[in-house]
VOSETI-410642 format. One record per atom (N, C-alpha, C): residue in three letters; atom name; x, y, z; residue number from 0. Coordinates in steps of 0.1 Angstrom, whole numbers, plus 5000, padded with zeros to 4 digits. Layout:
BEGIN
<atom ALA; CA; <X; Y; Z>; NUM>
...
This chain:
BEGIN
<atom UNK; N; <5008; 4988; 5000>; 0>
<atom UNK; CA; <5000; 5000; 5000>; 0>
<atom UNK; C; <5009; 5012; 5000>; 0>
<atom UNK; N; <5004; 5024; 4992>; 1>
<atom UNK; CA; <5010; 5033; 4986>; 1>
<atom UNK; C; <5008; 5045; 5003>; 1>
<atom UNK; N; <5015; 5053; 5004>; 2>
<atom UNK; CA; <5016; 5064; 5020>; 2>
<atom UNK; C; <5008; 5074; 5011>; 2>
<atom UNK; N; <4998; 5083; 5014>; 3>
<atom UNK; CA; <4990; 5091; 5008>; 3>
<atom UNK; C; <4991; 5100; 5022>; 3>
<atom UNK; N; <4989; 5112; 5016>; 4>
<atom UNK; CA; <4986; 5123; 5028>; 4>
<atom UNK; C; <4976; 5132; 5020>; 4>
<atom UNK; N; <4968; 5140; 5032>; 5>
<atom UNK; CA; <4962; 5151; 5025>; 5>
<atom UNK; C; <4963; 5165; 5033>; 5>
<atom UNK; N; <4965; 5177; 5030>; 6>
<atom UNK; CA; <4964; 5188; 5037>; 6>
<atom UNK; C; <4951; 5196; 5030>; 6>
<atom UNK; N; <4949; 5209; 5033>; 7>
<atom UNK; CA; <4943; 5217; 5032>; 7>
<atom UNK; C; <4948; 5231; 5033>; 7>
<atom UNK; N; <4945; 5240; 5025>; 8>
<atom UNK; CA; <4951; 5256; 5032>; 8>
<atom UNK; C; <4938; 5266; 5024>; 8>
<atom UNK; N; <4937; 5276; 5034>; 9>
<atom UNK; CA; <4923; 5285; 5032>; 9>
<atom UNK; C; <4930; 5300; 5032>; 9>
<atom UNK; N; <4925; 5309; 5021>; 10>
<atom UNK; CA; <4925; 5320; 5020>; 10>
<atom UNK; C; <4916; 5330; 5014>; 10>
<atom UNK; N; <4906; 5335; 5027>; 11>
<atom UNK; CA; <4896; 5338; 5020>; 11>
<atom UNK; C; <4882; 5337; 5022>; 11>
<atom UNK; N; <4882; 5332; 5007>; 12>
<atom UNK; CA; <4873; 5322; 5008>; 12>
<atom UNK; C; <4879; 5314; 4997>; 12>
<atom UNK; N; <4889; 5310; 4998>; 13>
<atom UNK; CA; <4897; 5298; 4988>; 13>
<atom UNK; C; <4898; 5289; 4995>; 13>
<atom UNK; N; <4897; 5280; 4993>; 14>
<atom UNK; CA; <4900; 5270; 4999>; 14>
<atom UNK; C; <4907; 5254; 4988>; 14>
<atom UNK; N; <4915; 5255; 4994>; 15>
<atom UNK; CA; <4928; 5243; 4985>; 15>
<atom UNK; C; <4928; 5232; 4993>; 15>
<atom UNK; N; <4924; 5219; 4987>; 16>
<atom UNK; CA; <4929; 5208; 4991>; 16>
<atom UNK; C; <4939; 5196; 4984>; 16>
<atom UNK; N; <4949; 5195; 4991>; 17>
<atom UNK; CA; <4961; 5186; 4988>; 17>
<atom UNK; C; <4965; 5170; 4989>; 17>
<atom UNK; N; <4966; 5168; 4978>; 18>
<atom UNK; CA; <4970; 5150; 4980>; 18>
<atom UNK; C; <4985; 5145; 4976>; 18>
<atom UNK; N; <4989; 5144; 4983>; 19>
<atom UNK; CA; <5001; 5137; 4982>; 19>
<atom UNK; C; <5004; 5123; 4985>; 19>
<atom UNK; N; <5013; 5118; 4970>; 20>
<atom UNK; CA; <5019; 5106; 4970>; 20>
<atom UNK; C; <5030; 5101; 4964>; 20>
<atom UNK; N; <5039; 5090; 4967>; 21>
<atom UNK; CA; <5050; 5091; 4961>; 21>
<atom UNK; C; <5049; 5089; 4950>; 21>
<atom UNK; N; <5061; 5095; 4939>; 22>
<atom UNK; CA; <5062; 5100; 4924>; 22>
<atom UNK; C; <5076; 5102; 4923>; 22>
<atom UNK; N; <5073; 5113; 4914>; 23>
<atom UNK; CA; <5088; 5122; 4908>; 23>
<atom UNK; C; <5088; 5136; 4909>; 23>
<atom UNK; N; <5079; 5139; 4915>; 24>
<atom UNK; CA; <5078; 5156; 4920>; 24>
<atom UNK; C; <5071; 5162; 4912>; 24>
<atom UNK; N; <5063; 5159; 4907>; 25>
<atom UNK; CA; <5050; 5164; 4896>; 25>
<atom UNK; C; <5043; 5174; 4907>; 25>
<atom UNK; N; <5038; 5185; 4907>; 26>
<atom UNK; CA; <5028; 5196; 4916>; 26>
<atom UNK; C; <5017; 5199; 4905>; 26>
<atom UNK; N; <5007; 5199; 4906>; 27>
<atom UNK; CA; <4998; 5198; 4899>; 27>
<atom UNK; C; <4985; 5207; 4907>; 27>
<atom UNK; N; <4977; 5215; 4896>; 28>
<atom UNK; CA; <4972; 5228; 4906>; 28>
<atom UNK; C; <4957; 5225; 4898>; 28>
<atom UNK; N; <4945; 5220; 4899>; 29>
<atom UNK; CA; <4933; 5218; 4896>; 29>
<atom UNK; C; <4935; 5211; 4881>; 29>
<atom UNK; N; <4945; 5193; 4884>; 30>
<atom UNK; CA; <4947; 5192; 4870>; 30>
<atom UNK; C; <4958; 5204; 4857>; 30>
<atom UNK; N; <4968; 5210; 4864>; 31>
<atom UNK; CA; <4972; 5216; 4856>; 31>
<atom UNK; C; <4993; 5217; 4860>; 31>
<atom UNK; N; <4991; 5214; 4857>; 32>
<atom UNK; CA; <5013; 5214; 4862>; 32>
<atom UNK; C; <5013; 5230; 4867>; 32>
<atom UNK; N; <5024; 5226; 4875>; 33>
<atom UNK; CA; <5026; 5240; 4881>; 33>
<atom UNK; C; <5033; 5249; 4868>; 33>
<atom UNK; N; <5040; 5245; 4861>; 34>
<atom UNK; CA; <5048; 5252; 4850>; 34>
<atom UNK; C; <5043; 5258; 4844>; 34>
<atom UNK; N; <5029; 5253; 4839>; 35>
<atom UNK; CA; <5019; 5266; 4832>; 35>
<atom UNK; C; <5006; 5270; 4838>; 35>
<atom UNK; N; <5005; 5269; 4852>; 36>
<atom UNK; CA; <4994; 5274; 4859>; 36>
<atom UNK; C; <4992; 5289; 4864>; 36>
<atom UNK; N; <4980; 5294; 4857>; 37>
<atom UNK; CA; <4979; 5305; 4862>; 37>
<atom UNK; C; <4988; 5319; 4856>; 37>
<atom UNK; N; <4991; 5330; 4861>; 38>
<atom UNK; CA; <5002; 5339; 4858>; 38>
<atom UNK; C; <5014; 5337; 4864>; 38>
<atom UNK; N; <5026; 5348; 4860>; 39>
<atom UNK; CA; <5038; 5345; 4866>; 39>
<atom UNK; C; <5039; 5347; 4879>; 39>
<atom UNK; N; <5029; 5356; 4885>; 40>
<atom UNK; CA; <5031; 5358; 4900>; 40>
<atom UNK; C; <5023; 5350; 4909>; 40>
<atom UNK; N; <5013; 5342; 4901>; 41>
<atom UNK; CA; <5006; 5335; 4910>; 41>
<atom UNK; C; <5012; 5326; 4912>; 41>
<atom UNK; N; <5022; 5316; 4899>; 42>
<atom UNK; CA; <5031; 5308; 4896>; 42>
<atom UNK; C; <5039; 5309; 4909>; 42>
<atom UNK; N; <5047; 5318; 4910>; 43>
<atom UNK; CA; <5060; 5324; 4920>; 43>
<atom UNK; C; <5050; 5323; 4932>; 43>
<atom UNK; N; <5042; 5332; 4932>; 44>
<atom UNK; CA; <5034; 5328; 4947>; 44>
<atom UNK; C; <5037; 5314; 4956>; 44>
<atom UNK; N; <5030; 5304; 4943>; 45>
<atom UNK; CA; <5027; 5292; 4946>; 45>
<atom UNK; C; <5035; 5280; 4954>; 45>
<atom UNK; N; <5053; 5284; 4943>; 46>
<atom UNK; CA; <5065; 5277; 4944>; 46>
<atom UNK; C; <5069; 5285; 4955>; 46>
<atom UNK; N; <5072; 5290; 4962>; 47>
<atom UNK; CA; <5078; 5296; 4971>; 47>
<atom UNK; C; <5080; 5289; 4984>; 47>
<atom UNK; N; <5075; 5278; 4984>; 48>
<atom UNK; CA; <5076; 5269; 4992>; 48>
<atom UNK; C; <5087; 5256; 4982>; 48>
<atom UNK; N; <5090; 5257; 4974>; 49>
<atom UNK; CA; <5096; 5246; 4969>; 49>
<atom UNK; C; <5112; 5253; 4967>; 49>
<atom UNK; N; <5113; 5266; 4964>; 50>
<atom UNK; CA; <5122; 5273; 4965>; 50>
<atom UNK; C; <5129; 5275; 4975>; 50>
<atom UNK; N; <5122; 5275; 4990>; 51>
<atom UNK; CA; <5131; 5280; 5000>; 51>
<atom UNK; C; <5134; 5263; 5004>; 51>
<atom UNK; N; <5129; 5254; 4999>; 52>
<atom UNK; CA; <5132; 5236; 5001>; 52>
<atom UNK; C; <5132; 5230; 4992>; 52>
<atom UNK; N; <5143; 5229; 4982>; 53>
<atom UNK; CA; <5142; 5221; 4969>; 53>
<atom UNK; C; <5138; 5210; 4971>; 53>
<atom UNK; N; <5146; 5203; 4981>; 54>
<atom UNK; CA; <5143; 5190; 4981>; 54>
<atom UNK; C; <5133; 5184; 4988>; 54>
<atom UNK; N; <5124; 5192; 4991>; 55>
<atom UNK; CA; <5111; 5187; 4997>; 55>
<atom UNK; C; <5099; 5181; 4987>; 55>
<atom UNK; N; <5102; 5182; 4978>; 56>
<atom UNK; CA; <5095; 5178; 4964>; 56>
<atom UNK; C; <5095; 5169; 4955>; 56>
<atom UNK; N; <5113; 5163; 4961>; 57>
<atom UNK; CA; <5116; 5155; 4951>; 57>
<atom UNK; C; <5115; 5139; 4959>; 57>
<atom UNK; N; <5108; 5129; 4948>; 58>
<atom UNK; CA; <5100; 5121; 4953>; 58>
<atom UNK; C; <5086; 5119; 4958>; 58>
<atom UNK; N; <5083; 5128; 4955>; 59>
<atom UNK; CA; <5064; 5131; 4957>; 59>
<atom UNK; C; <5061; 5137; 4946>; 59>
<atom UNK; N; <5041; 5134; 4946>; 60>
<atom UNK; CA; <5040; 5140; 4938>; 60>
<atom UNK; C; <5025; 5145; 4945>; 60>
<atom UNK; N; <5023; 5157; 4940>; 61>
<atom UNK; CA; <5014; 5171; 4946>; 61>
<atom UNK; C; <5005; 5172; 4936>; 61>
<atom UNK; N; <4989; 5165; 4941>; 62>
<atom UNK; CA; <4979; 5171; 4933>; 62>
<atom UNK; C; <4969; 5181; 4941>; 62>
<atom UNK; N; <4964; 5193; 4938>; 63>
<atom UNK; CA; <4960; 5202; 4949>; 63>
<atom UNK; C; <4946; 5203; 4940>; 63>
<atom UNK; N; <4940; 5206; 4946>; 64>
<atom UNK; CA; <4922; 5213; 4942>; 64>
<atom UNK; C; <4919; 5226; 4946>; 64>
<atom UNK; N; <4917; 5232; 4939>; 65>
<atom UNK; CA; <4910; 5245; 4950>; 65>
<atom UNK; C; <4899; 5253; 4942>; 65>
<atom UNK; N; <4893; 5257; 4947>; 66>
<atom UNK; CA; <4877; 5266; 4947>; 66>
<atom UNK; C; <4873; 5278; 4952>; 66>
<atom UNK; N; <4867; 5284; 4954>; 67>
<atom UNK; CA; <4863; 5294; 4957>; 67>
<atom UNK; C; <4875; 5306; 4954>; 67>
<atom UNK; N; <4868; 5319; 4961>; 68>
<atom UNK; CA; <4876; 5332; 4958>; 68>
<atom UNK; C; <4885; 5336; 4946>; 68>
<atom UNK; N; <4893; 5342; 4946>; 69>
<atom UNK; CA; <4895; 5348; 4932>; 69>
<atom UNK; C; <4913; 5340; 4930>; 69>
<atom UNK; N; <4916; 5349; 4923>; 70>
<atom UNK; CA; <4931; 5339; 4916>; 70>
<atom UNK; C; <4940; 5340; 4926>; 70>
<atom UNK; N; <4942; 5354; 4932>; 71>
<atom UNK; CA; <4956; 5355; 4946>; 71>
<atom UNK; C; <4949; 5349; 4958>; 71>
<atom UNK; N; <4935; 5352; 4960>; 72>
<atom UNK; CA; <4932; 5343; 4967>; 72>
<atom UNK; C; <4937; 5324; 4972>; 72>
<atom UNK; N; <4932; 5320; 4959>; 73>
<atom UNK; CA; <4934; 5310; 4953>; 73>
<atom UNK; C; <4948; 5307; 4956>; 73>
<atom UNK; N; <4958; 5309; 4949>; 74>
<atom UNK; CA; <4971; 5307; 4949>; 74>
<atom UNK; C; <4975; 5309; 4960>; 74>
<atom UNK; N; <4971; 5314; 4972>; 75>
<atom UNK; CA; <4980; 5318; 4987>; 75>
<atom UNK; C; <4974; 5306; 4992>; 75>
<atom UNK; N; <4962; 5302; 4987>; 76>
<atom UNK; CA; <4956; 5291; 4993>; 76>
<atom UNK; C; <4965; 5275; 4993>; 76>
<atom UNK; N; <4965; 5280; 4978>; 77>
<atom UNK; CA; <4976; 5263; 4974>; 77>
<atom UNK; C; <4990; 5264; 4983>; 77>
<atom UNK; N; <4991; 5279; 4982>; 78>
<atom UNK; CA; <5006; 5279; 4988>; 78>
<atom UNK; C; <5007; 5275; 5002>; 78>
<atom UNK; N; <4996; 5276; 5008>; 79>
<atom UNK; CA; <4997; 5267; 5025>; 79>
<atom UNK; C; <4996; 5251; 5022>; 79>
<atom UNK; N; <4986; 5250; 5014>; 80>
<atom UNK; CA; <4982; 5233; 5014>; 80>
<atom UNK; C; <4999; 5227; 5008>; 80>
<atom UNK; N; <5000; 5237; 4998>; 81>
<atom UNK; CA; <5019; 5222; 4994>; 81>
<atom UNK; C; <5027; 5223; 5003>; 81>
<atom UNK; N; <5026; 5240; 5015>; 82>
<atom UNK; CA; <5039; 5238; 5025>; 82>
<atom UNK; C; <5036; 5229; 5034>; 82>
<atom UNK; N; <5023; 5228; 5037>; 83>
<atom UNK; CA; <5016; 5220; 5049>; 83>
<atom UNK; C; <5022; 5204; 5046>; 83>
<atom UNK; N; <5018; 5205; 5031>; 84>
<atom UNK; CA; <5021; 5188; 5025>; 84>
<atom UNK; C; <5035; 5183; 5028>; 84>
<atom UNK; N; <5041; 5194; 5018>; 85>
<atom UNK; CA; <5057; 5191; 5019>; 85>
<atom UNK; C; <5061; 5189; 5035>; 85>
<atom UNK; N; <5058; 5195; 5044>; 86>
<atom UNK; CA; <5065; 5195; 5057>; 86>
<atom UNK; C; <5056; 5178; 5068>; 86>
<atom UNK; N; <5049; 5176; 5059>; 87>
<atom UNK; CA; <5036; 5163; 5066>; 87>
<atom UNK; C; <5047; 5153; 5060>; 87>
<atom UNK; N; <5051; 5151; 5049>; 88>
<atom UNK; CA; <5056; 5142; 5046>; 88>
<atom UNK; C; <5070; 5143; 5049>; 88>
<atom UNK; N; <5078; 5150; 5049>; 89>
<atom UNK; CA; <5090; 5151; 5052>; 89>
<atom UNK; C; <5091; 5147; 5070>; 89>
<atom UNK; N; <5082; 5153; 5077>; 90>
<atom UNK; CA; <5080; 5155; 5089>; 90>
<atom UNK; C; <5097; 5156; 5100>; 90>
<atom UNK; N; <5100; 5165; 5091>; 91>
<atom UNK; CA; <5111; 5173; 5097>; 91>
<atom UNK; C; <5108; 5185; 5107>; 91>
<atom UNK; N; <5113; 5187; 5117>; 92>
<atom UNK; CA; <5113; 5201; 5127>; 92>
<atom UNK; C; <5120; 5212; 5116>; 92>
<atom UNK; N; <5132; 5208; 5107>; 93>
<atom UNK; CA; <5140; 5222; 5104>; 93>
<atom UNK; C; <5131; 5230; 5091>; 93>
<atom UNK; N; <5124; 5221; 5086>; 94>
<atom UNK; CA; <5114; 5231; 5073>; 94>
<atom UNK; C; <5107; 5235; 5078>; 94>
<atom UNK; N; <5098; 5234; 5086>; 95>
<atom UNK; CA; <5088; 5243; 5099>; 95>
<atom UNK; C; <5092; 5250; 5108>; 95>
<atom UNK; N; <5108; 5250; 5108>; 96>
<atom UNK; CA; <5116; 5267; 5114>; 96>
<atom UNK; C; <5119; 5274; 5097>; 96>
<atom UNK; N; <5121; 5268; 5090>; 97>
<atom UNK; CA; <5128; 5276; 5078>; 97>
<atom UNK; C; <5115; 5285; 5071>; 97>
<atom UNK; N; <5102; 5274; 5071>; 98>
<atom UNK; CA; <5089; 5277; 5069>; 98>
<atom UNK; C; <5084; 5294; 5074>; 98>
<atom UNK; N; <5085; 5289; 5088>; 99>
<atom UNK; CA; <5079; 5302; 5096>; 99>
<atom UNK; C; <5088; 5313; 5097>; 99>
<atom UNK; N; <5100; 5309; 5096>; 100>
<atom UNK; CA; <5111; 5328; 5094>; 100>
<atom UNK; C; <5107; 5332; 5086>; 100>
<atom UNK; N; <5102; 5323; 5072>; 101>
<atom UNK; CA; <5106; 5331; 5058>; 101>
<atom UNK; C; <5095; 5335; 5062>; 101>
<atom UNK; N; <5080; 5330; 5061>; 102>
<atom UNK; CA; <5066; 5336; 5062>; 102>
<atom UNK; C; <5054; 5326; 5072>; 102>
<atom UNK; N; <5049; 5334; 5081>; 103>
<atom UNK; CA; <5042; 5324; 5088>; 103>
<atom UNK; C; <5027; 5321; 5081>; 103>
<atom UNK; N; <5025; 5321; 5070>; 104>
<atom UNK; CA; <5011; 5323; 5063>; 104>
<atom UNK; C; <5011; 5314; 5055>; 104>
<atom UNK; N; <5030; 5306; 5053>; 105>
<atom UNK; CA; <5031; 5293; 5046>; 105>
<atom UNK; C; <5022; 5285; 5055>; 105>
<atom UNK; N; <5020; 5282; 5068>; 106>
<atom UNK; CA; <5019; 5266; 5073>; 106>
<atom UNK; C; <5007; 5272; 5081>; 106>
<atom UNK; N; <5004; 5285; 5085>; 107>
<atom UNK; CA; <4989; 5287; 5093>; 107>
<atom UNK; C; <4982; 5299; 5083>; 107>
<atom UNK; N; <4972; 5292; 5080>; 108>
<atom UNK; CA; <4961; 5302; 5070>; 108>
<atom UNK; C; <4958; 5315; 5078>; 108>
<atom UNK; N; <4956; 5324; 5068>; 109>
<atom UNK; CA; <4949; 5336; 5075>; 109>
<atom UNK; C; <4939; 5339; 5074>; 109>
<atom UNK; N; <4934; 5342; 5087>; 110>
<atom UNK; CA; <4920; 5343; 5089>; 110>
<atom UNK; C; <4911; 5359; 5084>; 110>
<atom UNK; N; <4921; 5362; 5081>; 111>
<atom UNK; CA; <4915; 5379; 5084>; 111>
<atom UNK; C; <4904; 5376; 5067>; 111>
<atom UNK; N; <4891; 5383; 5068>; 112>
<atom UNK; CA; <4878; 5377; 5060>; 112>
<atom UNK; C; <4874; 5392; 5053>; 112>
<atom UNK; N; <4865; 5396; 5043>; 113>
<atom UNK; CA; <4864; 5409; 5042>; 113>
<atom UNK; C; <4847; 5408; 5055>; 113>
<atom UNK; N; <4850; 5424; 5054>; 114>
<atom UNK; CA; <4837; 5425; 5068>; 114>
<atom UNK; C; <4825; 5426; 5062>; 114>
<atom UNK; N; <4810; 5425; 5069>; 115>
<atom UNK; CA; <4801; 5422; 5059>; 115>
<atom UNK; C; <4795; 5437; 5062>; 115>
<atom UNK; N; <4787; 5437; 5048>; 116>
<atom UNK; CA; <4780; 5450; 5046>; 116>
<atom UNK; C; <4774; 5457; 5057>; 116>
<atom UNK; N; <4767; 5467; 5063>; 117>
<atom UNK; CA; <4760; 5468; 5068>; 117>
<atom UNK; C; <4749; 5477; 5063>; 117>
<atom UNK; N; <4735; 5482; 5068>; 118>
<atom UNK; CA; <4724; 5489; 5062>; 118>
<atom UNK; C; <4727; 5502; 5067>; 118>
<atom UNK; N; <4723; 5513; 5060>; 119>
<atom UNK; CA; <4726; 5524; 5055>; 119>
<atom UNK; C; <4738; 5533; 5049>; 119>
<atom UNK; N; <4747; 5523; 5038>; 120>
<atom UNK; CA; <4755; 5524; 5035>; 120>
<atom UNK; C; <4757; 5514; 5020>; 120>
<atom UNK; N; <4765; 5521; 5015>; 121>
<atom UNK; CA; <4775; 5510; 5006>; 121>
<atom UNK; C; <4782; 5499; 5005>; 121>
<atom UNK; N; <4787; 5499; 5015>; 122>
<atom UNK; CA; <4800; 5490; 5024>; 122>
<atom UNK; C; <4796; 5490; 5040>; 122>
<atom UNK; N; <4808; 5483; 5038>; 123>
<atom UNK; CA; <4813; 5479; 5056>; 123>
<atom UNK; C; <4807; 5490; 5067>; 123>
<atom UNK; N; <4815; 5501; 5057>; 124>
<atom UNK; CA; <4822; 5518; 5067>; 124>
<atom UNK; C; <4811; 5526; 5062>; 124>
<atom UNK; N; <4810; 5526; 5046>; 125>
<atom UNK; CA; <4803; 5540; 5042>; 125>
<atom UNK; C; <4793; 5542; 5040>; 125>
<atom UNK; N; <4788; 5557; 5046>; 126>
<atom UNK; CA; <4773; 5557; 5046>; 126>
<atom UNK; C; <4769; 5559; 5035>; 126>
<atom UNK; N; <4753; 5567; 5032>; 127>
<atom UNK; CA; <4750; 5571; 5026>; 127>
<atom UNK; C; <4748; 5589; 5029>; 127>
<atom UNK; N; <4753; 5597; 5021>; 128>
<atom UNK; CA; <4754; 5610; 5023>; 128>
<atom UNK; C; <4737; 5613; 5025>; 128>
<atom UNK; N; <4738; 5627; 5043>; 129>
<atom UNK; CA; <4724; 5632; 5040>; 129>
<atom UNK; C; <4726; 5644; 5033>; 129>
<atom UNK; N; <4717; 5649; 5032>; 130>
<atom UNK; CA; <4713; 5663; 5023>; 130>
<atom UNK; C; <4705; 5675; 5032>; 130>
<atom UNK; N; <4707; 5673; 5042>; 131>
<atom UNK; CA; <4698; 5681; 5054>; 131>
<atom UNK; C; <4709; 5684; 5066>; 131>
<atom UNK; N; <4706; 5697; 5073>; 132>
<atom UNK; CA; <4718; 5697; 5084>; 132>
<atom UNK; C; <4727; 5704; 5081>; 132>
């Protein structure tokens, strides 16, 4: 029997989920290789966990899903679920210090959400102008 892992990582309202198994280092982003996924900076977004650990990759192989929210959304999303992956399978202490210096948003999602509307207004904050007074 083959070692499978799964993570998750949320931004948003994105939400990425991860399957890892051993391979040849294939990353794969809703069916799509990392090499032509998406733009160049969502690209870079994405790898930036494979960059600060080359070798965390090699010998696995990374298929991710993700849904909801928009494309950076999206892509910060994946970018937790492969660090989360890579460091589950590796299950080393020194990529989860290397992890968290470079950025702690690799391995814990952030929660911060947009605020919800409220009535007499446009948004969150703004009102509607009176004309009296």
């Amino acid at each position: 029997m083959t070692k499978t892992l799964n993570t998750s990582g949320k931004r948003k309202t994105a939400i990425a989920r991860a399957k890892v198994k051993s391979g040849n280092g294939m990353v794969r982003v809703n069916s799509v290789p990392l090499d032509i996924y998406g733009t160049e900076i969502m690209r870079m977004k994405v790898s930036e966990p494979i960059v600060l650990y080359p070798a965390g990759i090699e010998g696995i192989d990374v298929s991710i899903d993700v849904r909801g929210g928009g494309s950076m959304g999206q892509a910060e999303a994946v970018r937790t679920a492969l660090s989360r992956a890579i460091l589950q399978w590796h299950n080393d202490p020194g990529i989860k210090d290397l992890y968290l210096t470079y950025d702690r948003t690799l391995l814990v999602n952030d929660s911060r959400q947009k605020e919800a509307k409220k009535p007499h207004g446009r948004g969150a904050r703004k009102k509607f102008q009176k004309s009296y007074r």
